[in-house]
Structure formats: structure tokens, C-alpha cells
PyMOL Python script that loads the backbone (N, CA, C, O; Angstrom):
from pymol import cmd

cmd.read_pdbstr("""\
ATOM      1  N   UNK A   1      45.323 110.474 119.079  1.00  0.00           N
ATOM      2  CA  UNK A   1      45.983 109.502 119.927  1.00  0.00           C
ATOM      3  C   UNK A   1      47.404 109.986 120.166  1.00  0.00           C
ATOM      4  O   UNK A   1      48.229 110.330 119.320  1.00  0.00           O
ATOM      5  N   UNK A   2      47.529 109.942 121.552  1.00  0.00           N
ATOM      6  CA  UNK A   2      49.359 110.765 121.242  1.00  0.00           C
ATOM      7  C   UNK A   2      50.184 109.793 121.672  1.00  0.00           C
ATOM      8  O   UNK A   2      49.901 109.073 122.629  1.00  0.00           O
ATOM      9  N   UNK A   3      51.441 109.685 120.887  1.00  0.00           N
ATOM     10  CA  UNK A   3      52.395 108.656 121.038  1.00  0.00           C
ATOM     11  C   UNK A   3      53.665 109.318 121.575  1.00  0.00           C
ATOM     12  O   UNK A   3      54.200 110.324 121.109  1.00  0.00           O
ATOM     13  N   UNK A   4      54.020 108.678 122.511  1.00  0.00           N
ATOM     14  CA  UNK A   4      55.217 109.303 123.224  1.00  0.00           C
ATOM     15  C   UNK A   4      56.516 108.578 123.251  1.00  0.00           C
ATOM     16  O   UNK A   4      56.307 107.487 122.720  1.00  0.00           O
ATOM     17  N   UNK A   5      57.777 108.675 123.627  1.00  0.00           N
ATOM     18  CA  UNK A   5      59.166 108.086 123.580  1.00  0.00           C
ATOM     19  C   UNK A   5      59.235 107.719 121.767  1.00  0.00           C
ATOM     20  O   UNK A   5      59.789 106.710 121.331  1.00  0.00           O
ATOM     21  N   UNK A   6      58.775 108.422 121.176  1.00  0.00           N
ATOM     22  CA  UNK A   6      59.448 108.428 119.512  1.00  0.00           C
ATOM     23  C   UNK A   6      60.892 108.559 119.702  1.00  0.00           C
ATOM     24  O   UNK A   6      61.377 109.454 120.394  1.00  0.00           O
ATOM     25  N   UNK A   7      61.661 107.571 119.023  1.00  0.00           N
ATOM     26  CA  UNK A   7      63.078 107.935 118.810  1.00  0.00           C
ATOM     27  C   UNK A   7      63.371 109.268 117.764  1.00  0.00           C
ATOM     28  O   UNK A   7      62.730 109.523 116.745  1.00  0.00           O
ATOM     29  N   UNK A   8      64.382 109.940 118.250  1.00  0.00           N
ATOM     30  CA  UNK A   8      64.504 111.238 118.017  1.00  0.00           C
ATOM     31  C   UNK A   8      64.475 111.389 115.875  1.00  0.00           C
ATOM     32  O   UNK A   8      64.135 112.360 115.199  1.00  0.00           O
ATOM     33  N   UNK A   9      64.900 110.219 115.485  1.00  0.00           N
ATOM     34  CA  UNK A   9      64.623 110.191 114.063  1.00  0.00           C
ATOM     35  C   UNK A   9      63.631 109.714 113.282  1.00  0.00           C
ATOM     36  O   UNK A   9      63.704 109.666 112.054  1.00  0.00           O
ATOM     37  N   UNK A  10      62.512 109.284 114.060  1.00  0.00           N
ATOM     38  CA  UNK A  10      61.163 109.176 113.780  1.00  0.00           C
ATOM     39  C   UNK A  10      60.825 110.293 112.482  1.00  0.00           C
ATOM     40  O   UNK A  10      61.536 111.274 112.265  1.00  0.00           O
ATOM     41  N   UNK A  11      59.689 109.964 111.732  1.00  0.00           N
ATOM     42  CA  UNK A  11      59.025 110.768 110.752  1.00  0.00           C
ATOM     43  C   UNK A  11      57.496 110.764 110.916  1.00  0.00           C
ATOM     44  O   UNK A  11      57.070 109.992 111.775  1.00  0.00           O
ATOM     45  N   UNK A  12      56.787 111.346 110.378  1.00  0.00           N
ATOM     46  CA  UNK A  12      55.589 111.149 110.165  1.00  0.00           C
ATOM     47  C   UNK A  12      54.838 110.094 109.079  1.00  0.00           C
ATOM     48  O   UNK A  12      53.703 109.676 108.850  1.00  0.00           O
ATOM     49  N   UNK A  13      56.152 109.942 108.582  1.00  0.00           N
ATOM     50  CA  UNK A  13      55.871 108.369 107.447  1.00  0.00           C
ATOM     51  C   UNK A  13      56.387 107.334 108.565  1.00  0.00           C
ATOM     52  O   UNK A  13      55.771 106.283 108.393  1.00  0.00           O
ATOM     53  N   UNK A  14      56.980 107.264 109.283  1.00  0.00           N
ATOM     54  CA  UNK A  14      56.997 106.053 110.502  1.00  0.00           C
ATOM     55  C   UNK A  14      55.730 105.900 111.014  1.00  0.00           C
ATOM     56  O   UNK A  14      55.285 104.753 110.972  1.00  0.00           O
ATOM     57  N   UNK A  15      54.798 107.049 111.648  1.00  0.00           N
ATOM     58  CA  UNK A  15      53.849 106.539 112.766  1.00  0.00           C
ATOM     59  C   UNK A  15      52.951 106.138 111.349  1.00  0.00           C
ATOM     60  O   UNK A  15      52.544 105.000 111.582  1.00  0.00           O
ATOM     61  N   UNK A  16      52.449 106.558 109.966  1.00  0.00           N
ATOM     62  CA  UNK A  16      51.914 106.504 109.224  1.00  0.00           C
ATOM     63  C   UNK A  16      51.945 104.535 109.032  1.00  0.00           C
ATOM     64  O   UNK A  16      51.071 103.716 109.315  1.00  0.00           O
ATOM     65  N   UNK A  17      52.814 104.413 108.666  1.00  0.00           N
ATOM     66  CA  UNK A  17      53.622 103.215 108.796  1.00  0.00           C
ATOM     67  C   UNK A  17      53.041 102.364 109.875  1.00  0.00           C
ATOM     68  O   UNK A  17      52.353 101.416 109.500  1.00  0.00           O
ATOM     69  N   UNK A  18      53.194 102.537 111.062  1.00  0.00           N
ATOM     70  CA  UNK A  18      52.946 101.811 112.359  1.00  0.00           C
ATOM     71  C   UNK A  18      51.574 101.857 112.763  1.00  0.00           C
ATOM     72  O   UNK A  18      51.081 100.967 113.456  1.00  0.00           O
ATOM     73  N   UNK A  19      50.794 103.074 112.273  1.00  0.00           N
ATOM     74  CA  UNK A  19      49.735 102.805 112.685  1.00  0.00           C
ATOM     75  C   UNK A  19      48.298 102.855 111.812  1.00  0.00           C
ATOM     76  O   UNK A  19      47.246 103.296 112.275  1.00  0.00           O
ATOM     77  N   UNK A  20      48.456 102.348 110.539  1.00  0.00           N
ATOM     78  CA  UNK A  20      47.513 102.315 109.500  1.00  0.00           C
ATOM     79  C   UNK A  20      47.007 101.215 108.966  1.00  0.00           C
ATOM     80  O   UNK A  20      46.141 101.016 108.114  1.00  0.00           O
ATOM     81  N   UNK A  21      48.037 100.184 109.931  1.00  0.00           N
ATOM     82  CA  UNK A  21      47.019  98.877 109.569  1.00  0.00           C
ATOM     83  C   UNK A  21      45.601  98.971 110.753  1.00  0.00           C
ATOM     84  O   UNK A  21      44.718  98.137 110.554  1.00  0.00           O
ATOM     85  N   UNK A  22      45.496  99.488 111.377  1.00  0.00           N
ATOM     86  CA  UNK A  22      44.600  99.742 112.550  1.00  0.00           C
ATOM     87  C   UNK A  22      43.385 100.763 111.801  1.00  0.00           C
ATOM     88  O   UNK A  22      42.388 101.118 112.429  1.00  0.00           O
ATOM     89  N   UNK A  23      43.599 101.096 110.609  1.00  0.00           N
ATOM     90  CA  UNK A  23      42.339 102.276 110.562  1.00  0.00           C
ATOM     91  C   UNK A  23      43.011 102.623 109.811  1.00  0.00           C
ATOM     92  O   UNK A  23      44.162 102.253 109.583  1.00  0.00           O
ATOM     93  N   UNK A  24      41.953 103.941 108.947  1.00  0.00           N
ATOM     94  CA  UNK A  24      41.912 105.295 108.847  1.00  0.00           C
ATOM     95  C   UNK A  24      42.170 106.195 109.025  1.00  0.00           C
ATOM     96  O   UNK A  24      41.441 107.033 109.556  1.00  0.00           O
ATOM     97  N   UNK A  25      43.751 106.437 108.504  1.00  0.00           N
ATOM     98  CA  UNK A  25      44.553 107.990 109.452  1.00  0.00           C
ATOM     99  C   UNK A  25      44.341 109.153 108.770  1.00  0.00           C
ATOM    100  O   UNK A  25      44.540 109.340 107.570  1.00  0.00           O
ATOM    101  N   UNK A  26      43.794 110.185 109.850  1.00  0.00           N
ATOM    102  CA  UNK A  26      43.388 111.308 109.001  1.00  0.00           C
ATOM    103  C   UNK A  26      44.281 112.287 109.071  1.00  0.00           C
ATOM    104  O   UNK A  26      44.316 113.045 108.102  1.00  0.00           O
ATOM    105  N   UNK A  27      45.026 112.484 109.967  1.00  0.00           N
ATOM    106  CA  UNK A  27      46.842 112.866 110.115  1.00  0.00           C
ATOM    107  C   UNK A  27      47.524 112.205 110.684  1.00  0.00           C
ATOM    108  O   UNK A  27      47.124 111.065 110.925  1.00  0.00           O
ATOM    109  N   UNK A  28      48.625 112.551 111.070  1.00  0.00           N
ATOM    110  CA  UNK A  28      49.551 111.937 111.336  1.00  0.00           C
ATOM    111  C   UNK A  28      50.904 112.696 111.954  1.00  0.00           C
ATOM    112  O   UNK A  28      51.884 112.321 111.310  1.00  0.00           O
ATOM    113  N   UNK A  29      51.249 113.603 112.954  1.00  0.00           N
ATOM    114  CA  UNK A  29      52.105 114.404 113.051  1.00  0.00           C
ATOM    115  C   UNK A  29      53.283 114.494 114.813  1.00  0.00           C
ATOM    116  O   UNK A  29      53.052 114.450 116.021  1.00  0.00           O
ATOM    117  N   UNK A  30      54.382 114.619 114.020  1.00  0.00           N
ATOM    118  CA  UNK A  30      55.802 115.056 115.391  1.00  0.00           C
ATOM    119  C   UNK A  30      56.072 116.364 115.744  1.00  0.00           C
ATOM    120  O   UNK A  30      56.324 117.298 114.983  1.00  0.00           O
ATOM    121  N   UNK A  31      55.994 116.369 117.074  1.00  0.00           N
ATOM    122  CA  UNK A  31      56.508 117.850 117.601  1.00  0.00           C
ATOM    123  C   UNK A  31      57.511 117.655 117.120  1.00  0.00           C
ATOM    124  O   UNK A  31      58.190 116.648 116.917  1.00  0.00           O
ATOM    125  N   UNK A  32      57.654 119.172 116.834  1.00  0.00           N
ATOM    126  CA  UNK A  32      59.623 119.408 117.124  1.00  0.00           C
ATOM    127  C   UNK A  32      59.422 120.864 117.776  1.00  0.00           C
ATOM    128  O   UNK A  32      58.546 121.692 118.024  1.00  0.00           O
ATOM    129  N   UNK A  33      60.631 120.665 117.878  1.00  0.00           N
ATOM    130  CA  UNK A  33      61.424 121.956 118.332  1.00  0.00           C
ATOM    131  C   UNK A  33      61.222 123.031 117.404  1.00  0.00           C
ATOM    132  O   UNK A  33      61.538 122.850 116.228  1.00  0.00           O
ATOM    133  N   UNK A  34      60.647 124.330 117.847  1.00  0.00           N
ATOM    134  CA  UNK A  34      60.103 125.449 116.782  1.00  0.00           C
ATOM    135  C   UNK A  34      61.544 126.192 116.566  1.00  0.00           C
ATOM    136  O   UNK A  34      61.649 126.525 115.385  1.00  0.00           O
ATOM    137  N   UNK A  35      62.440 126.476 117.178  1.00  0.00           N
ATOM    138  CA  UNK A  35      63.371 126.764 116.988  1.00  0.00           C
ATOM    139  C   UNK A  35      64.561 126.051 116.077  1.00  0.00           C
ATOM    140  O   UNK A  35      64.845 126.507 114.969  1.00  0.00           O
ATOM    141  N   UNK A  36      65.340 124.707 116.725  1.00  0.00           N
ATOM    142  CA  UNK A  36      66.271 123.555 116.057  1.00  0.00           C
ATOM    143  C   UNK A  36      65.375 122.939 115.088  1.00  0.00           C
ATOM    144  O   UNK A  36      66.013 122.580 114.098  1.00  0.00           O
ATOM    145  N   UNK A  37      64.190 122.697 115.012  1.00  0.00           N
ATOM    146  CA  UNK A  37      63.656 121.661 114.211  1.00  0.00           C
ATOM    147  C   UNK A  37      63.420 120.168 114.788  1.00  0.00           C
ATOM    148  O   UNK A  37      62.519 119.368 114.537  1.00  0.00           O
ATOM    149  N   UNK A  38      64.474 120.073 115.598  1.00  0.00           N
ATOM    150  CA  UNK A  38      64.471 119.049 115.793  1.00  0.00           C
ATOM    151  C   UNK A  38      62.982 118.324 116.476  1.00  0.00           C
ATOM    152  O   UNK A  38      62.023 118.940 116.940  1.00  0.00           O
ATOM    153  N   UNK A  39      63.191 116.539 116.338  1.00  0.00           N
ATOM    154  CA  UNK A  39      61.936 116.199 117.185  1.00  0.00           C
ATOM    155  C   UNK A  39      61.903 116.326 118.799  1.00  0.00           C
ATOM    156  O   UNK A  39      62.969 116.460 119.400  1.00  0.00           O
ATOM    157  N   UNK A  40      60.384 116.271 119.662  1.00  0.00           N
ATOM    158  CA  UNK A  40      60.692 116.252 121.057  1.00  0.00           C
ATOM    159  C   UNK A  40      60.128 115.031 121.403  1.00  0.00           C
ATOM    160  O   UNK A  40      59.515 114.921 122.465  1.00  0.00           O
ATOM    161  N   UNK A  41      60.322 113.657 120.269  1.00  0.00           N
ATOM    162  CA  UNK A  41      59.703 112.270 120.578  1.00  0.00           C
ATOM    163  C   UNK A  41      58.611 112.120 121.616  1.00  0.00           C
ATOM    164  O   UNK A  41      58.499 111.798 122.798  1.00  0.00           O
ATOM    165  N   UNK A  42      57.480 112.707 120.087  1.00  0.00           N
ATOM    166  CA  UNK A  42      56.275 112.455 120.702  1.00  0.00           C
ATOM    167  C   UNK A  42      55.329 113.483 119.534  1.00  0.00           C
ATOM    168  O   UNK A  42      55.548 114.648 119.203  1.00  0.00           O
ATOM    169  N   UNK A  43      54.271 112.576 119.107  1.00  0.00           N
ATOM    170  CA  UNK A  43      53.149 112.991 118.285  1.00  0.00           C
ATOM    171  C   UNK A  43      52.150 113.004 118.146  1.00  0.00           C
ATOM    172  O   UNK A  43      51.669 113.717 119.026  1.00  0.00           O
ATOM    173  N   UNK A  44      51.311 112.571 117.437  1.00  0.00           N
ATOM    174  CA  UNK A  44      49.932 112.379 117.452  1.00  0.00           C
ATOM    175  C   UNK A  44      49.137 111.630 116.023  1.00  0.00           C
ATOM    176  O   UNK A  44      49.334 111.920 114.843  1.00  0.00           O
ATOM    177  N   UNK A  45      48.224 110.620 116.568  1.00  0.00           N
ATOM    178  CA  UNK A  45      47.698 110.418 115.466  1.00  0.00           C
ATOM    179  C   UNK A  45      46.358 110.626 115.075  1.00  0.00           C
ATOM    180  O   UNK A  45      45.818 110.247 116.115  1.00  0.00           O
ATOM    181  N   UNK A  46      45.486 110.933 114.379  1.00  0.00           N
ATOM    182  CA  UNK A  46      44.462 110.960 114.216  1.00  0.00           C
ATOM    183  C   UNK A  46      43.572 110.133 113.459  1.00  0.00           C
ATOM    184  O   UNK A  46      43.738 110.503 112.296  1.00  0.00           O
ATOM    185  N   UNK A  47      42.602 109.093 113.477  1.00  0.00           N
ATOM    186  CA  UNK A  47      41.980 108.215 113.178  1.00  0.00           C
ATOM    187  C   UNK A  47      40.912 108.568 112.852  1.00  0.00           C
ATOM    188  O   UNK A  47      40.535 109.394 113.683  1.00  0.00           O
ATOM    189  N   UNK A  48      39.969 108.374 111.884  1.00  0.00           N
ATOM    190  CA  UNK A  48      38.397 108.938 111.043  1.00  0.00           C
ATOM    191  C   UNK A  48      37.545 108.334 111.810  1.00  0.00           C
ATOM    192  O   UNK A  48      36.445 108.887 111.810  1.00  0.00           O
ATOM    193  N   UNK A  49      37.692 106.702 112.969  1.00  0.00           N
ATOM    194  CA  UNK A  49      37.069 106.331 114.066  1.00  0.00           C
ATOM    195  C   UNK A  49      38.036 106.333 115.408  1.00  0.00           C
ATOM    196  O   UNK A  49      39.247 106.497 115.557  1.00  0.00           O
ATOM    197  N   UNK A  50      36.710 106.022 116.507  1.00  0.00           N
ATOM    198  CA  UNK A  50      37.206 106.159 117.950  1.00  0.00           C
ATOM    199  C   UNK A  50      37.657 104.815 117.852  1.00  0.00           C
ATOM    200  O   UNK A  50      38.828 104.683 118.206  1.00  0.00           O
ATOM    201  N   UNK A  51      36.888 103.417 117.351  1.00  0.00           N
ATOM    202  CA  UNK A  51      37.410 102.510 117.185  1.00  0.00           C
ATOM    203  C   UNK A  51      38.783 101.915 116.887  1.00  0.00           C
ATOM    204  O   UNK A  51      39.411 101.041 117.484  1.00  0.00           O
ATOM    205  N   UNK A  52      39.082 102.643 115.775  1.00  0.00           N
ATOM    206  CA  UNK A  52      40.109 102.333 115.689  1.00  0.00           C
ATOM    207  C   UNK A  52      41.433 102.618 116.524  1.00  0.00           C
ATOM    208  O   UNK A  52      42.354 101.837 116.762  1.00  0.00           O
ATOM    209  N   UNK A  53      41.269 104.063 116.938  1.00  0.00           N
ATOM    210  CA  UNK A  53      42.096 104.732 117.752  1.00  0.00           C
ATOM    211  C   UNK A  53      42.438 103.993 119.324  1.00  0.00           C
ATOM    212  O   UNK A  53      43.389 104.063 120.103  1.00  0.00           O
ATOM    213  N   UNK A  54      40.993 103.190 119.317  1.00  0.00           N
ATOM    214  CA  UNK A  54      41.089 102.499 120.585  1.00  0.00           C
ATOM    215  C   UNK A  54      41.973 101.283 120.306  1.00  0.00           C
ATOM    216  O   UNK A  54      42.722 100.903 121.206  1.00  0.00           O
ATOM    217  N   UNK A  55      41.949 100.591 119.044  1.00  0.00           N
ATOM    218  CA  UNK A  55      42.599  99.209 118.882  1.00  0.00           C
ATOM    219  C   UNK A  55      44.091  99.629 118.863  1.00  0.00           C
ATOM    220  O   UNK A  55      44.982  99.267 119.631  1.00  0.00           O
ATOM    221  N   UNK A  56      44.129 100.115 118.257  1.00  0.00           N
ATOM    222  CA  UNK A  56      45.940 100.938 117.981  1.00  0.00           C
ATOM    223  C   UNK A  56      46.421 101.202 119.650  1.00  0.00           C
ATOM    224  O   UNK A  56      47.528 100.916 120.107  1.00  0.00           O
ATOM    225  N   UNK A  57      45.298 101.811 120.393  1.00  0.00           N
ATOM    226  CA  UNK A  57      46.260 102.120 121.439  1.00  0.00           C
ATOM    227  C   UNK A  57      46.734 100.682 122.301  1.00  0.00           C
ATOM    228  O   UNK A  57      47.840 100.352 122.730  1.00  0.00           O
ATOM    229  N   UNK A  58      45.618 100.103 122.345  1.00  0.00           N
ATOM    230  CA  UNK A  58      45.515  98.723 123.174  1.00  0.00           C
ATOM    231  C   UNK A  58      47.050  97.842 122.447  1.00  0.00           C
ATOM    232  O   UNK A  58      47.969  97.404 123.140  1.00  0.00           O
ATOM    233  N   UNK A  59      46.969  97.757 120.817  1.00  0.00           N
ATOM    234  CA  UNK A  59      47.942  96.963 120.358  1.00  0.00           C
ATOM    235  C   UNK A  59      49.452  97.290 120.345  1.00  0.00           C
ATOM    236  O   UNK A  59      50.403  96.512 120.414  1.00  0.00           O
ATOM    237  N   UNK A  60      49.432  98.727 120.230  1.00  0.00           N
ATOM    238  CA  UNK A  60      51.077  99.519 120.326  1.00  0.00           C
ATOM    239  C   UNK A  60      51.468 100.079 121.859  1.00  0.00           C
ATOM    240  O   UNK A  60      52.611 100.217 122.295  1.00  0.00           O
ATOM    241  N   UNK A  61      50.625 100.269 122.328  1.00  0.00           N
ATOM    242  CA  UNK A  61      50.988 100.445 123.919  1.00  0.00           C
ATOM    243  C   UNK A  61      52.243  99.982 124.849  1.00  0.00           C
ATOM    244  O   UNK A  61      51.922  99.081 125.623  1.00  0.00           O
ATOM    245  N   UNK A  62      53.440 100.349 124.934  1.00  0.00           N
ATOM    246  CA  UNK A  62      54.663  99.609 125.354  1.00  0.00           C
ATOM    247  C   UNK A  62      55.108  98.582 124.449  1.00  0.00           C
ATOM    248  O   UNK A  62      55.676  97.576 124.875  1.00  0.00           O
ATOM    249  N   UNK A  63      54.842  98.807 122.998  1.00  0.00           N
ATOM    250  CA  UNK A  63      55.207  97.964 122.011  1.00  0.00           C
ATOM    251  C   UNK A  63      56.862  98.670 121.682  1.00  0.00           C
ATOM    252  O   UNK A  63      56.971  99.815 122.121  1.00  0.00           O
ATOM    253  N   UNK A  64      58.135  98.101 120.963  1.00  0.00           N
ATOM    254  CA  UNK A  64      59.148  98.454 120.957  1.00  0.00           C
ATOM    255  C   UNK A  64      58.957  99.366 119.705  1.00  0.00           C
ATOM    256  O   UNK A  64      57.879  99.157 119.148  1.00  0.00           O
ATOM    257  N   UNK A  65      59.903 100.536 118.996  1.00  0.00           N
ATOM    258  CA  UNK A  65      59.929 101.206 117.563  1.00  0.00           C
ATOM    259  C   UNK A  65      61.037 101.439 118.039  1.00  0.00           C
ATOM    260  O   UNK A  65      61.071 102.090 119.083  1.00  0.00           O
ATOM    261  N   UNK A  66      62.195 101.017 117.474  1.00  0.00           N
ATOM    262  CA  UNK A  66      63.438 101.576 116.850  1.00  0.00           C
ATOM    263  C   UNK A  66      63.993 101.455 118.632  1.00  0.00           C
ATOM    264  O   UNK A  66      64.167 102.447 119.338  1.00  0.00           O
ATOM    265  N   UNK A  67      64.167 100.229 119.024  1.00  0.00           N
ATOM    266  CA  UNK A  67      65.208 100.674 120.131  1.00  0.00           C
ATOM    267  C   UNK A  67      64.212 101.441 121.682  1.00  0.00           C
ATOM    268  O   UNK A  67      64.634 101.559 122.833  1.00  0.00           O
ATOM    269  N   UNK A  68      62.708 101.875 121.076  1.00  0.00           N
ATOM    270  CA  UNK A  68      62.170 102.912 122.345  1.00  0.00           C
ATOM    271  C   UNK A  68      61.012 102.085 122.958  1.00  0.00           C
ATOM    272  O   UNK A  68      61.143 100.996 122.398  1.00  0.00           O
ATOM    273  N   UNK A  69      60.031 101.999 123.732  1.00  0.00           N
ATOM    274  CA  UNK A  69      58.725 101.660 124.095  1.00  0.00           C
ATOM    275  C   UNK A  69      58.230 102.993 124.018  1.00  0.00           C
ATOM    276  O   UNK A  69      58.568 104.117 124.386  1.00  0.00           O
ATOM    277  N   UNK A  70      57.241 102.408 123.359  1.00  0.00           N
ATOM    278  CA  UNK A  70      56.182 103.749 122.586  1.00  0.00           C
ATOM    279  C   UNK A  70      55.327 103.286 123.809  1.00  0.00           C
ATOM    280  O   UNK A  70      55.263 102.125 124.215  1.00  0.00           O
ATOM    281  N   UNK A  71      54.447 104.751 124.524  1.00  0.00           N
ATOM    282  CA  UNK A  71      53.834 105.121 125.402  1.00  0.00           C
ATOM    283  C   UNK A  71      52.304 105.501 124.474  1.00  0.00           C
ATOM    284  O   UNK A  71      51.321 105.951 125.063  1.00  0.00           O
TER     285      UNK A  71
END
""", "prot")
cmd.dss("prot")
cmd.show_as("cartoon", "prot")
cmd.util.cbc("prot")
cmd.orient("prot")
């Protein structure tokens, strides 16, 4: 499931966080920048069902995190 407009100090214990009452996360991960490190707000989650992946998107979809609307 990919989540987009992450605020730039997001973690992978945030989306872990935000999206595990919905399911079964089988990862959980933020681009960054291969060079700075830094993030490019925006990740991915992975769910053990399609189900779930579907409820998460329907429920967080233009939902607020930290100031952003998550896409």
C-alpha cells in the first residue's frame, strides 16, 4: 500500500503505529534519499491480507499525520 505526503520526520515506527490496528503488517518502510538519507515523504506498507490493505486505505485516505494529508 503506498502512502504519500509523510512529513519529512516520519519513521517506520509511525506508519507501523498508524497502520496496525487495520491488520497484519508484514513490513513497513520510507524512501529516503540514497545519498542525504534523508526522507522523500512517502512509503509503503505491506499487509499479510488484501483485506486489510483495502480497509487501511479506505480509513487513512486524506486522513491528517503530523500537520500532512496522507495520500
Amino acid at each position: 500500500l503506498f502512502v504519500g505526503d509523510l512529513p519529512k520526520f516520519a519513521s517506520e515506527s509511525d506508519l507501523e503505529q498508524l497502520f496496525s490496528p487495520f491488520g497484519v503488517l508484514l513490513d513497513a518502510k520510507i524512501k529516503r534519499n540514497s545519498t542525504t538519507g534523508k526522507t522523500l515523504s512517502y512509503g509503503f506498507v505491506t499487509f499479510a491480507t488484501e483485506a486489510s490493505a483495502q480497509e487501511a486505505l479506505k480509513a487513512m485516505d486524506g486522513n491528517m499525520f503530523s500537520g500532512r494529508k496522507l495520500r
